[in-house]
C-alpha positions as a printed Julia matrix, in Angstrom:
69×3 Matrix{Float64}:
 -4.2   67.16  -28.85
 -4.76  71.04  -29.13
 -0.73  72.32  -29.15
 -0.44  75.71  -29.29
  2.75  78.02  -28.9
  3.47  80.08  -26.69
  6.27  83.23  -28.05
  8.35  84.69  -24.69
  9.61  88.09  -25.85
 11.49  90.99  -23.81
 14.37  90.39  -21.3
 12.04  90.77  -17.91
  9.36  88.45  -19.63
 11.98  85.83  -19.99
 13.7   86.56  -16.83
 10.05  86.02  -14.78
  9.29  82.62  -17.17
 12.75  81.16  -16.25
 11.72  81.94  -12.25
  8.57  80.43  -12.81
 10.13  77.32  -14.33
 12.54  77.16  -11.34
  9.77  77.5    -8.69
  8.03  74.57  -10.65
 11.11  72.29  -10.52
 12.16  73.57   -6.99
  7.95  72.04   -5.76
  9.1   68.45   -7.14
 12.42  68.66   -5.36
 10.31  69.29   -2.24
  8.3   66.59   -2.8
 11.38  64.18   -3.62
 12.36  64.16   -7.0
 15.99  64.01   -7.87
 17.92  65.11  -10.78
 21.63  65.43  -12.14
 23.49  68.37  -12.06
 22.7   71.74  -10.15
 19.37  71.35   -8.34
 16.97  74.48   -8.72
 17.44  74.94   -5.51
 21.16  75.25   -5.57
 20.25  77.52   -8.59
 17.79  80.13   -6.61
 20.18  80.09   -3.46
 23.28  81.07   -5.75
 21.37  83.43   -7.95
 18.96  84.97   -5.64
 20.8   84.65   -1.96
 18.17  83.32   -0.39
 18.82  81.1     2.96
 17.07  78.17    4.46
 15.24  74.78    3.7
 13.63  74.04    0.36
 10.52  74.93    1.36
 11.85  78.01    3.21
 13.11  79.26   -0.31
 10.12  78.26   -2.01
  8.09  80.29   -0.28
 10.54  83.03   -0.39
 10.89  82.47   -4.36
  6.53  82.79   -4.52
  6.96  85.7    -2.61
  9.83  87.42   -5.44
  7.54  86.31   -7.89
  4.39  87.84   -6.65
  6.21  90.7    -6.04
  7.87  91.52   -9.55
  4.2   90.75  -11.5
């Protein structure tokens, strides 16, 4: 297997990964999957205000991300 790191630098570089991680854990938790702790959607609600269903803030999370690129 070809492994190959990848180096985050700058605050808004590791401010938009950390969104894209959280819109990639916030798809499984529409699909079902269940963790401990805060959920990500919990997460984006509290951080970001947004309002509705999961996949009302997933969309609206896609949207902030396509946005700030």
């Amino acid at each position: 297997m070809n492994e190959e790191a990848i180096i985050i630098s700058g605050k808004e570089n590791i401010d938009r990964a950390r969104l894209i991680a959280l819109k990639g854990a916030l798809r499984l938790e529409v699909v079902g999957m269940k963790n401990r702790g805060m959920s990500a959607y919990q997460i984006i609600k509290k951080e970001l205000g947004f309002k509705g269903s999961k996949k009302s803030v997933l969309e609206q999370l896609t949207n902030y991300i396509n946005t700030i690129q």
